[in-house]
C-alpha positions as CSV (number, residue, x, y, z in Angstrom):
1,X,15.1,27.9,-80.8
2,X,16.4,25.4,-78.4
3,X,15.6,22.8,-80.7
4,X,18.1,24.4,-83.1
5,X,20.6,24.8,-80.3
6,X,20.5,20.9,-79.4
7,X,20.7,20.1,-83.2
8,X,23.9,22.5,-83.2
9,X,25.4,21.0,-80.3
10,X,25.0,17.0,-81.8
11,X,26.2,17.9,-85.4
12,X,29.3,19.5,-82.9
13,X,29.5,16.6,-80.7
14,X,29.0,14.4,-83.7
15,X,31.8,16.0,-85.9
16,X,34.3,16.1,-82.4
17,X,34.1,12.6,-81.7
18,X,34.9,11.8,-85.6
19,X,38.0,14.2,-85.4
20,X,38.9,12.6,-82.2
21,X,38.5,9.3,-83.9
22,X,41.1,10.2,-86.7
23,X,43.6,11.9,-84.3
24,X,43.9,8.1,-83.0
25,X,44.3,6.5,-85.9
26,X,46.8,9.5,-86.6
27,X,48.8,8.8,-83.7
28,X,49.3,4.9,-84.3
29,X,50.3,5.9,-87.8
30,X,52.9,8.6,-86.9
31,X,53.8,6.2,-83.9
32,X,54.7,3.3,-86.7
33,X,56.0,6.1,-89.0
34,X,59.1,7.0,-86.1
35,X,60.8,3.6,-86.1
36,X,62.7,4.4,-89.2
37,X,64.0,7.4,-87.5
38,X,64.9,4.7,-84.6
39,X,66.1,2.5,-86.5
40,X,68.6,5.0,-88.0
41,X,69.8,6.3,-84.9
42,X,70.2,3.4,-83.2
43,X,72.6,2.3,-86.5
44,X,74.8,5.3,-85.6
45,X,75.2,4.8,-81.9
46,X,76.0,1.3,-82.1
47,X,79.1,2.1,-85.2
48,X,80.2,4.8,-83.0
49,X,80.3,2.5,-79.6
50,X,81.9,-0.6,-81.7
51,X,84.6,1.8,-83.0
52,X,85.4,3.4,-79.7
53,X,85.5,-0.4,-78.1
54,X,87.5,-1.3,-81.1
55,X,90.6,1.5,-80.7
56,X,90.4,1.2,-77.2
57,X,90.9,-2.8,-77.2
58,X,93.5,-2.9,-79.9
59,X,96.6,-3.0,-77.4
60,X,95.0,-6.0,-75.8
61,X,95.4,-8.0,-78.9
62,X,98.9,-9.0,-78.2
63,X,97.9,-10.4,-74.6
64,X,95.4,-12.3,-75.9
65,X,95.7,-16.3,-74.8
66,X,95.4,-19.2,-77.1
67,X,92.8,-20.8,-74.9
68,X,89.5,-19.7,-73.0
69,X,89.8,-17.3,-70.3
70,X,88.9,-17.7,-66.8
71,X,86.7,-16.1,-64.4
72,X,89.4,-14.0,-63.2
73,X,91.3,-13.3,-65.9
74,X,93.3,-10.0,-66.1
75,X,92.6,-9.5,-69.9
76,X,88.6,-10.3,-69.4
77,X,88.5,-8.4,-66.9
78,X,90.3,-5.4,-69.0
79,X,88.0,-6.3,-71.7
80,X,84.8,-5.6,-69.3
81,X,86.4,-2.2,-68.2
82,X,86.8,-1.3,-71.4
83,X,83.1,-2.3,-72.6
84,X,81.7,-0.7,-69.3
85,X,83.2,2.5,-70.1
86,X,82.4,2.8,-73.7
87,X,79.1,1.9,-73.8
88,X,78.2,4.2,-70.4
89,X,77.6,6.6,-73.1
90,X,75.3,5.2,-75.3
91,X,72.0,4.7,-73.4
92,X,70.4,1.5,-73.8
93,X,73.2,-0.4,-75.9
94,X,74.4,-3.4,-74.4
95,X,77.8,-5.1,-76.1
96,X,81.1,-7.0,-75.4
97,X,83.9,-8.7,-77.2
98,X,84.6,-11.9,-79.3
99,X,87.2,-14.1,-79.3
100,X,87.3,-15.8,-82.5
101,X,90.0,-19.0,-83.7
102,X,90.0,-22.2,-82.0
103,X,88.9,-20.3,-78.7
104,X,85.0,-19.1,-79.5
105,X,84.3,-17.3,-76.6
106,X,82.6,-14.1,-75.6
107,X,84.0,-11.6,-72.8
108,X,83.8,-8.2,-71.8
109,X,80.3,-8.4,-71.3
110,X,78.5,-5.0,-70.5
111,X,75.0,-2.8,-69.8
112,X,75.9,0.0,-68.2
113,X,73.0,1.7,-68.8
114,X,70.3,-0.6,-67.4
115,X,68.5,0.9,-64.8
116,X,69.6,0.1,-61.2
117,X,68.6,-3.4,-59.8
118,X,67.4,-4.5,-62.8
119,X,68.1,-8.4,-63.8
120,X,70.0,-9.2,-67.2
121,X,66.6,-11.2,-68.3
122,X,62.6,-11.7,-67.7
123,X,63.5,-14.8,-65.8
124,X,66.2,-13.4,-63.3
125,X,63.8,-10.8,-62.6
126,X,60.9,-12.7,-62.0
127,X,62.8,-15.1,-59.8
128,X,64.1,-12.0,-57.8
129,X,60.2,-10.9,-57.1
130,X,59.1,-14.3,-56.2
131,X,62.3,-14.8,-53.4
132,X,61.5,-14.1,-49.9
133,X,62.9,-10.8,-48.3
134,X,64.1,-13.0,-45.9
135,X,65.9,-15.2,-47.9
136,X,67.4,-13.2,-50.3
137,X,70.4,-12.0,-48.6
138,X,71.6,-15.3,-47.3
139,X,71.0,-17.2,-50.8
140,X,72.6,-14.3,-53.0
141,X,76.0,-14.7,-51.3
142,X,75.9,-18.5,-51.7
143,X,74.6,-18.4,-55.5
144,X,76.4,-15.0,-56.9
145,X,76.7,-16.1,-60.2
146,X,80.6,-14.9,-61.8
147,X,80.3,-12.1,-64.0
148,X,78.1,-11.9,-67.4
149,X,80.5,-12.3,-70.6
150,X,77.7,-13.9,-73.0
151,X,75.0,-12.0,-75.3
152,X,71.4,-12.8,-73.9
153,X,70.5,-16.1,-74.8
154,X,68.1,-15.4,-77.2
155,X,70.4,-13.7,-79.5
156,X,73.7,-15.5,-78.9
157,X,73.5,-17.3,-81.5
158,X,72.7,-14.8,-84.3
159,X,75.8,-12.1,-82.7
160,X,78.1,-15.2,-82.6
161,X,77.5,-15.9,-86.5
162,X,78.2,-11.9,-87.7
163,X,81.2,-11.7,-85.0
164,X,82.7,-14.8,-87.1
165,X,82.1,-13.7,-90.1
166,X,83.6,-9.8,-89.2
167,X,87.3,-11.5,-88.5
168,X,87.8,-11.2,-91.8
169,X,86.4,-7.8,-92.8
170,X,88.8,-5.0,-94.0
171,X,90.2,-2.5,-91.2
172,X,87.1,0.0,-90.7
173,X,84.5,-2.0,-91.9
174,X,82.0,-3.9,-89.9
175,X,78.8,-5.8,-89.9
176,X,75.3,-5.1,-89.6
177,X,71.7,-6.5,-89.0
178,X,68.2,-5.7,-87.9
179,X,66.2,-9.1,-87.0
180,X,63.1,-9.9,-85.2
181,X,64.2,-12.6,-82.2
182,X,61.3,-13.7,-79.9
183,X,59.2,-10.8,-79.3
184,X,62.1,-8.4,-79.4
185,X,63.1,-6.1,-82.7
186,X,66.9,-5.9,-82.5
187,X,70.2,-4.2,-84.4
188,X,73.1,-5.6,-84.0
189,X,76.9,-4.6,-85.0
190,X,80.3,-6.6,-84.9
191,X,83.5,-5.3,-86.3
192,X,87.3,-6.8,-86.2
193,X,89.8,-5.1,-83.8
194,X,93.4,-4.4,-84.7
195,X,94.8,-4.9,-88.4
196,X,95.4,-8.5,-88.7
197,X,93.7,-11.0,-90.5
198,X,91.6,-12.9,-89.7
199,X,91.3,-10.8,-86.7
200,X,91.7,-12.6,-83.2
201,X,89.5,-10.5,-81.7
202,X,86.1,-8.4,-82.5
203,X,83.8,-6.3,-81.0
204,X,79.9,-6.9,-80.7
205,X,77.3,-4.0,-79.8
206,X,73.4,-4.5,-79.5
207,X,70.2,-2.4,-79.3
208,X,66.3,-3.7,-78.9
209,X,64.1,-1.3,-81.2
210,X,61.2,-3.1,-79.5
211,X,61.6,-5.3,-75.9
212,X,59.0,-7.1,-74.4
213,X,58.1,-4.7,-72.3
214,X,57.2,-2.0,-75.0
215,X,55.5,-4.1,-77.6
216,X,53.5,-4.5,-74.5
217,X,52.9,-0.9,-73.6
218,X,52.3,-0.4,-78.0
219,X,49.5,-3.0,-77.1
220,X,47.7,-1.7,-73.9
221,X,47.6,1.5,-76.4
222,X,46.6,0.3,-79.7
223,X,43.8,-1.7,-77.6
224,X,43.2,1.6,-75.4
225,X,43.3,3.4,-79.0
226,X,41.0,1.1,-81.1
227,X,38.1,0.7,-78.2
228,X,38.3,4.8,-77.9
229,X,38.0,4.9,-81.7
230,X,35.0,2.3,-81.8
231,X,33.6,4.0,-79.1
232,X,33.6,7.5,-80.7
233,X,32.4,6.0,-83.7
234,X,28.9,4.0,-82.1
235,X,28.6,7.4,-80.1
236,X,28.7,9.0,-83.3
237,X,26.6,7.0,-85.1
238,X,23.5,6.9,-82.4
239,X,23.7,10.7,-82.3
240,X,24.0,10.6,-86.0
241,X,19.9,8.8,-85.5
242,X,19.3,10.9,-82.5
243,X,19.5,14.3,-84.9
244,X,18.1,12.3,-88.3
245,X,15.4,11.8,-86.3
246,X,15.3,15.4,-84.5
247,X,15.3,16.9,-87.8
248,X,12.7,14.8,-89.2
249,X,10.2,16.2,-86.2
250,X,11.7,19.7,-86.9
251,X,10.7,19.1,-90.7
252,X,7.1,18.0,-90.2
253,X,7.0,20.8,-87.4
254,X,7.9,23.5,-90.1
255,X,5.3,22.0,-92.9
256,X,2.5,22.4,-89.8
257,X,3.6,26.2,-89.2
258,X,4.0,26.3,-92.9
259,X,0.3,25.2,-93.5
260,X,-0.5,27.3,-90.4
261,X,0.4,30.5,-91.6
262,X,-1.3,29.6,-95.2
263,X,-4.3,29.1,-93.4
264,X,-3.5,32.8,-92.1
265,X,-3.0,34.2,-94.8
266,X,-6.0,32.9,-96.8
267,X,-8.3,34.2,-94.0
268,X,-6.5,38.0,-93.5
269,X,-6.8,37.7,-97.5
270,X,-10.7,36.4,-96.9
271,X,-10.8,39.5,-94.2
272,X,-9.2,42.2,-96.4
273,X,-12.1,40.9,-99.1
274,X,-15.0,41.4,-97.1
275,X,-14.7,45.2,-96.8
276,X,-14.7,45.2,-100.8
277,X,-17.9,42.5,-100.5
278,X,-19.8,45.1,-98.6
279,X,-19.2,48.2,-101.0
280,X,-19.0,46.2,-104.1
281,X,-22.7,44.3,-103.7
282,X,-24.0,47.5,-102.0
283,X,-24.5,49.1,-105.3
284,X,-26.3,46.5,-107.6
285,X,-28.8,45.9,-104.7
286,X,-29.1,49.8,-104.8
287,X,-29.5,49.5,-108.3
288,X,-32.2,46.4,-108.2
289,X,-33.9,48.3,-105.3
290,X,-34.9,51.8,-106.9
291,X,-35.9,49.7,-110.5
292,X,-38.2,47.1,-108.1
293,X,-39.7,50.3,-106.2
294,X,-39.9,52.3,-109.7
295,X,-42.0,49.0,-110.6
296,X,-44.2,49.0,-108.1
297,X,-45.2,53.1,-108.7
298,X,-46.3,52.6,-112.4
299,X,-49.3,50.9,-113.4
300,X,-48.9,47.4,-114.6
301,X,-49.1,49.0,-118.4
302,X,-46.6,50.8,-117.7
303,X,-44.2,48.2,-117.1
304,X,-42.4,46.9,-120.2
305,X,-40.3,43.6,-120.0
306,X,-37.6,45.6,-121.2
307,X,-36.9,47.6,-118.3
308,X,-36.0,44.7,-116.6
309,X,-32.9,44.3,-118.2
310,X,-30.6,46.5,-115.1
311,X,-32.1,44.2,-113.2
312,X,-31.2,41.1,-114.7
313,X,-27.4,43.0,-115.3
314,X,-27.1,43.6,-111.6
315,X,-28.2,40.2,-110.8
316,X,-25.9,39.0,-113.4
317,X,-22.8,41.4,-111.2
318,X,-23.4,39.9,-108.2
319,X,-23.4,36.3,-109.4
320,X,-20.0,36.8,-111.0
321,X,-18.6,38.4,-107.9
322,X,-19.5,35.6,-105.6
323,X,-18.4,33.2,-107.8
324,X,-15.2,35.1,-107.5
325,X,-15.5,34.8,-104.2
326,X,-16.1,31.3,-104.0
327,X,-13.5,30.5,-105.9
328,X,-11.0,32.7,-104.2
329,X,-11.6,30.9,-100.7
330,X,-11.4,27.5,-102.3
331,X,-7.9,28.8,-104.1
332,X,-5.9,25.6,-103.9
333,X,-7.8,23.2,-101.5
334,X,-8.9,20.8,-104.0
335,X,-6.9,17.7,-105.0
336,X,-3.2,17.2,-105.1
337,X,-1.8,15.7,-107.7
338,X,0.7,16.1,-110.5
339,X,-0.7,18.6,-113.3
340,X,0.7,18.9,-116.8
341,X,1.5,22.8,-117.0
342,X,1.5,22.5,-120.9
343,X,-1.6,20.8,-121.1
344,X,-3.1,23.0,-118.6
345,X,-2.0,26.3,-120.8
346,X,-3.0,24.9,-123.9
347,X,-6.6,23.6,-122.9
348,X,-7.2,27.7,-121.2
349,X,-5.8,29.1,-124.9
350,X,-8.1,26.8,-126.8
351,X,-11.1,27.8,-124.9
352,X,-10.2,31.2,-125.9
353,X,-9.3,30.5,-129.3
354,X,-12.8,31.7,-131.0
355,X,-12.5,35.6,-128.7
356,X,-9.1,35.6,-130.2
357,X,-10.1,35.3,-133.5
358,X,-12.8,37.8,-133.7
359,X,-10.8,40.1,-132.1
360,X,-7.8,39.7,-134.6
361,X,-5.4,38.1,-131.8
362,X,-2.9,36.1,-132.8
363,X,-2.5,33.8,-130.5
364,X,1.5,31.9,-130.3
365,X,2.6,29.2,-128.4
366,X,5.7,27.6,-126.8
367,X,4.5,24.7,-125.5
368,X,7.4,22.3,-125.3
369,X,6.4,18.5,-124.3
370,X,8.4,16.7,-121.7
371,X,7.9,20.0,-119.0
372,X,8.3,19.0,-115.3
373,X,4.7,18.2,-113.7
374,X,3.3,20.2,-110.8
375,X,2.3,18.6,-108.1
376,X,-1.5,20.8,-107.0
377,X,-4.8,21.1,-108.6
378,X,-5.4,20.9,-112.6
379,X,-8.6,22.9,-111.7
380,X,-7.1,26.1,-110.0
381,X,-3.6,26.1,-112.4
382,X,-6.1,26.1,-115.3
383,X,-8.6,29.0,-113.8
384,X,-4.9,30.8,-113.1
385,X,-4.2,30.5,-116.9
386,X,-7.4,31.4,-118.1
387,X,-7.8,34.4,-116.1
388,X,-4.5,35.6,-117.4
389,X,-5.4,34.9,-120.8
390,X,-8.3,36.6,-120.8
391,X,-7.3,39.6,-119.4
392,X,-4.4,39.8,-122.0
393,X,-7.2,39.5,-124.8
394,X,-9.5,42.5,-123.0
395,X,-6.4,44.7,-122.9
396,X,-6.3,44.2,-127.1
397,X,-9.8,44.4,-128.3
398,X,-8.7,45.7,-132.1
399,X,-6.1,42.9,-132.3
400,X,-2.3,42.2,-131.2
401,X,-0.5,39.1,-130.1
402,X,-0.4,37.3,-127.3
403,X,2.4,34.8,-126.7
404,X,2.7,32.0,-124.4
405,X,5.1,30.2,-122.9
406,X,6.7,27.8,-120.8
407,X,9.8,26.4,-120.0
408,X,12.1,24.3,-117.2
409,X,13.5,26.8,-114.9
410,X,16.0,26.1,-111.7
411,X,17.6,23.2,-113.2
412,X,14.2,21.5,-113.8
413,X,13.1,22.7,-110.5
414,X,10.4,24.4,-111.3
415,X,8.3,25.3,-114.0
416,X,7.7,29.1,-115.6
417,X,5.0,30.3,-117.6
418,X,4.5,33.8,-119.5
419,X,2.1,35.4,-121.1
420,X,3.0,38.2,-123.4
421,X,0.4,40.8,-125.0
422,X,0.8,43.8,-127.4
423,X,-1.7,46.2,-125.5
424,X,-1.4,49.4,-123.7
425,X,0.4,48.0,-120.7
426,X,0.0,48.5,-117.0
427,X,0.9,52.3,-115.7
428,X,3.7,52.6,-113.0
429,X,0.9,53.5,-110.3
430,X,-0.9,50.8,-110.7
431,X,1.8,47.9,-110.5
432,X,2.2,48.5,-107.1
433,X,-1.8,47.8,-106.7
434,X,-2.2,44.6,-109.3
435,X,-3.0,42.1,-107.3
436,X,-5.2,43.8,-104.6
437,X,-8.5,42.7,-104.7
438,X,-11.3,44.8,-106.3
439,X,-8.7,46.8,-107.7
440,X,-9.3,47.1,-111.4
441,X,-8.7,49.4,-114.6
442,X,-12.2,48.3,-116.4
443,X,-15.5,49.7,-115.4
444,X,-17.0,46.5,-115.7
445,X,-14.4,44.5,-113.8
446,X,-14.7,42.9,-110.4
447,X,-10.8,43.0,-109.5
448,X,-10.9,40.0,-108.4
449,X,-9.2,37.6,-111.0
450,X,-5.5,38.6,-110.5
451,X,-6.0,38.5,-106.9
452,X,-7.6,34.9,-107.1
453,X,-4.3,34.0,-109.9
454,X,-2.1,35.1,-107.0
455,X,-3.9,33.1,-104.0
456,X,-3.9,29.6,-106.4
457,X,-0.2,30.7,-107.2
458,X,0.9,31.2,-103.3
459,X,-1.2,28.3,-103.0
460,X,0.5,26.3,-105.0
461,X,3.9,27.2,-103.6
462,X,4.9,29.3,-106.5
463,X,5.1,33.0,-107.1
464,X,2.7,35.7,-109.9
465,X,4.2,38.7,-110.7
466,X,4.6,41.9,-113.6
467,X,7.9,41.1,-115.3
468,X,9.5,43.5,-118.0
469,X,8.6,42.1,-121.7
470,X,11.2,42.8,-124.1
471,X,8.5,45.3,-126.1
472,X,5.2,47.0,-125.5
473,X,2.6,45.8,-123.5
474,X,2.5,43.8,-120.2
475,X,4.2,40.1,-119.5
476,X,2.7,38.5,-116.4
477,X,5.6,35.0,-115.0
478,X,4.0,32.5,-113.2
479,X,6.9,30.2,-111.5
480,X,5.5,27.2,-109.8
481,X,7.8,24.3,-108.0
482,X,8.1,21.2,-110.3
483,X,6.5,18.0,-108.2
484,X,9.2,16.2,-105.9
């Protein structure tokens, strides 16, 4: 019993860590599945902040100068309000303006939504970490840098190329891209601002699908991910061994307890017989006793060589009997080995062949080649067959017809035999008392054949029994297992 419990609780183990094992590789897939869905979003905040920058920036076209701005100029610094109070309500979108002509020049720079304190870039931040506290007051008044108006420096490049090329969209319409720069996956959006063309001035907005920062996180988990899927998998697997080989010692364990309780069996079968031994010998010794003693009364004249004929009869009972016997406690401990049921049936009809005849038996057979072999003892099959055939002869001794047959049964699992008579049949009470032993309809029977049929039979793995034949008479199936 606990043995099935522990098998139980590995094929459970074994089947959780393989469901935990695709949940992983469910979640990285779903987890690549959602940046289209980013991707998309993203695209609407960013037109949505570029047109809000746009309509809000258009009355600062005609204050635009012909040459750079400065630091402090009152139109940058508009520009930067402007950008700053846009984009505080779109999280994570950084953006600006473009000034496009002979001035090329970005202002307006903003990121409103960047978390407190942190640097415009890796390399700011860093440098911030590796100043002294002491230090860091004094040199941050001496080297404030002036206020941010260009895109980050990886991407400069790529937003300065659409922002030129958007001068000369149509009022309304804008440009758009999604590129990979450096480790980062980014959108970015330009559009024109006011109606003239080529526009002076044009809005830029910009959003990382992927920073550095989470294409690091995605690869602490898909390495966190993959090791707990490997993991789960060699767990699996040595369990996997672990129960093959639990089951194999469960397996031989059942084919011990199985050959155990045959042994049973045979000996409460062997115990059940000697009761019958005792009653059934008693009365041919009884018999050989009273004609020995009547011998020795009579005078030596008197003592024909026919009256020893009982005795020899008796003699003859007892001999048959423990051959019975002998060859009931042998019942399917000789050699193992495939057996050709056809063969076997045919070789038990043909020894029978010459009783059939002079009895007016015919005798027909379904003996198809190419049956399934049976793995057991060609010996005890064939006593099985001829028992059966003989006993279906003694039940028509003024002729009939006896058929036998044998077939594939189970999907070529096993093997079934029939044999088929024309006699009287077998009365309701006394199916239920066939394949006792001693039990028997004949007054010179022992009772012992069916009973030794159906020990070979068990024997063998395979089952004996009464069916229901499709006329009059009695039909006795033999299924036995096909070898393998």
């Amino acid at each position: 019993m606990w043995a099935s419990w522990g098998a139980r609780f590995q094929v459970g183990l074994i089947a959780l860590l393989f469901a935990g094992s695709l949940a992983v590789l469910l979640f990285n897939s779903l987890a690549a599945i959602v940046w289209p869905g980013r991707e998309q979003q993203a695209r609407q905040q960013l037109r949505a902040a570029s047109r809000r920058m746009a309509e809000a920036a258009a009355p600062l076209g005609a204050e635009l100068p012909d040459k750079p701005l400065g630091p402090r100029d009152p139109v940058g610094q508009q520009l930067a309000v402007v950008s700053a109070e846009v984009l505080a309500d779109f999280p994570g979108v950084e953006g600006g303006f473009y000034l496009g002509g002979d001035v090329d020049q970005f202002a307006g720079y903003a990121f409103p939504t960047r978390p407190v304190g942190e640097p415009a870039d890796r390399k700011g931040k860093e440098k911030q970490k590796a100043e002294p506290a002491g230090k860091k007051g004094k040199e941050k008044k001496k080297a404030d840098p002036p206020p941010r108006t260009d895109p980050p420096p990886l991407e400069a490049r790529y937003i300065r190329e659409q922002a030129q090329d958007s001068l000369d969209l149509p009022p309304g319409e804008f440009a758009l891209n999604v590129r990979r720069i450096g480790p980062s996956q980014v959108v970015y959006l330009s559009e024109p601002v006011g109606d003239g063309r080529p526009a002076r001035l044009a809005t830029w907005v910009m959003f990382r699908l992927t920073g550095p920062e989470q294409i690091e996180g995605d690869l602490h988990r898909y390495q966190l991910s993959t090791g707990l899927a490997l993991g789960g998998l060699g767990l699996a697997l040595v369990l996997a061994a672990n129960l093959g080989r639990t089951l194999s010692r469960q397996r031989r364990e059942q084919e011990r307890l199985r050959d155990e309780l045959r042994r049973s069996e045979h000996l409460a079968s062997l115990g059940k017989l000697v009761a019958g031994v005792a009653h059934e010998i008693r009365n041919p010794l009884a018999g050989i006793r009273s004609t020995v003693q009547l011998w020795q009364r009579l005078p030596e004249t008197a003592r024909p060589p026919e009256s020893l004929d009982a005795v020899v009869r008796a003699v003859d009972r007892l001999n048959e009997i423990v051959t019975r016997l002998l060859h009931f406690a042998r019942a399917g401990r000789n050699e193992s080995r495939p057996v050709d049921v056809g063969r076997a049936v045919a070789e038990a009809l043909d020894l029978l062949a010459a009783q059939a005849e002079g009895q007016g038996v015919e005798v027909a057979r379904d003996l198809p080649p190419g049956l399934p072999p049976v793995r057991g003892s060609a010996a005890a099959l064939h006593e099985v067959f001829l028992n059966l055939a003989a006993n279906a002869l003694q039940a028509m001794p003024k002729g009939g017809r006896l058929r036998c047959t044998a077939r594939a049964a189970d999907r070529g699992l096993s093997v079934e035999v029939r044999f088929a008579d024309t006699g009287p049949g077998v009365s309701a009470e006394d199916r239920g008392h066939l394949f006792e032993p001693f039990f028997t309809t004949r007054p010179d029977g022992t009772g012992l054949g069916l009973a030794l049929c159906r020990e070979i039979v068990t024997q063998h793995g395979g089952r004996i029994e009464l069916a229901d034949g499709d006329g009059p008479g009695a039909t006795f199936r033999v299924v036995l297992p096909a070898a393998g």
